[in-house]
N, C-alpha and C positions, 0 to 999 in steps of 0.2 A: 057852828054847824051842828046840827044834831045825831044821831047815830043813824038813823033811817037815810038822812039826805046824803052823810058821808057813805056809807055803803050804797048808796046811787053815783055819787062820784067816784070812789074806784073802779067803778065799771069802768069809765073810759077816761081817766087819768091815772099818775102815778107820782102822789102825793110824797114829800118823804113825809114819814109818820113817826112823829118825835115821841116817843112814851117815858117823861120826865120821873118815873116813881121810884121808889127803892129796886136794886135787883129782886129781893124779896117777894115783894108782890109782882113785878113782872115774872120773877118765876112759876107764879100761881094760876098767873092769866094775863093775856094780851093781846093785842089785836095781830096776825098774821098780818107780815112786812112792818112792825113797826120797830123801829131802832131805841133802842133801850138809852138812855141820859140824863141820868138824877137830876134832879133840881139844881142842887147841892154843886154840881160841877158843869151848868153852862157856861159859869163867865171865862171860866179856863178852856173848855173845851169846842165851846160855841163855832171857833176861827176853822171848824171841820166844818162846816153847814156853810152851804151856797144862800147868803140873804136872798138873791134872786128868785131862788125856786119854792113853790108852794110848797109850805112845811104846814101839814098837820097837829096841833101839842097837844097831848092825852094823859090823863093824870086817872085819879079812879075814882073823884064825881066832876073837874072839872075845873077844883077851886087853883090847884098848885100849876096845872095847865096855864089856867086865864094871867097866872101870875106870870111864866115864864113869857108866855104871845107878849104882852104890855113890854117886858125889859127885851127879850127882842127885836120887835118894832121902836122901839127906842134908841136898838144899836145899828139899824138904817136894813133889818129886813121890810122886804116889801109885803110879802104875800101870807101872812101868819092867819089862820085860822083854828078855832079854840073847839075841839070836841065837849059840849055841852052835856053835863054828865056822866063824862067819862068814860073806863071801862063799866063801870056798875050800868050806865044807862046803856050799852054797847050790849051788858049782858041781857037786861028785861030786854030790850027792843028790837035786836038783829040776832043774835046767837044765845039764846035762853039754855043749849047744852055749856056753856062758857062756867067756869067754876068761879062762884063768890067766895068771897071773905069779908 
């Protein structure tokens, strides 16, 4: 999904939104409601997230996202979709005041 279409989706859903990056960089920027969850600690922490409910994954262009969707959907979620581009594409395309690194 891309950052335009997900910001048409939040209007009238309520996606969880998985932001896999370091705290690091979620401390610098991130998408308002997204839950913060390294990479690094889904397979341990993953058993907190409803497979059933449409989860979001957000990395910061897309690549460490797409990784997590794939071993989620693997581990029998249903409804994964991959913010394409990440927060970087989040920041040129929906919130340009959003702070890069």
């Amino acid at each position: 999904m891309t950052p335009r279409e997900l910001a048409d989706h939040l209007r009238e859903n309520q996606p969880v939104l998985l932001d896999v990056r370091e705290p690091w960089e979620f401390n610098i920027r991130h998408i308002e409601g997204s839950r913060l969850l390294p990479m690094g600690e889904i397979q341990q922490r993953m058993r907190h997230l409803d497979p059933d409910f449409e989860t979001v994954v957000i990395c910061h262009h897309g690549i460490r996202s797409r990784q997590v969707g794939m071993y989620l959907e693997y581990q029998g979620f249903n409804n994964v979709i991959n913010l394409v581009g990440g927060v970087e594409a989040w920041a040129r395309e929906v919130d340009p005041h959003m702070a890069t690194y």
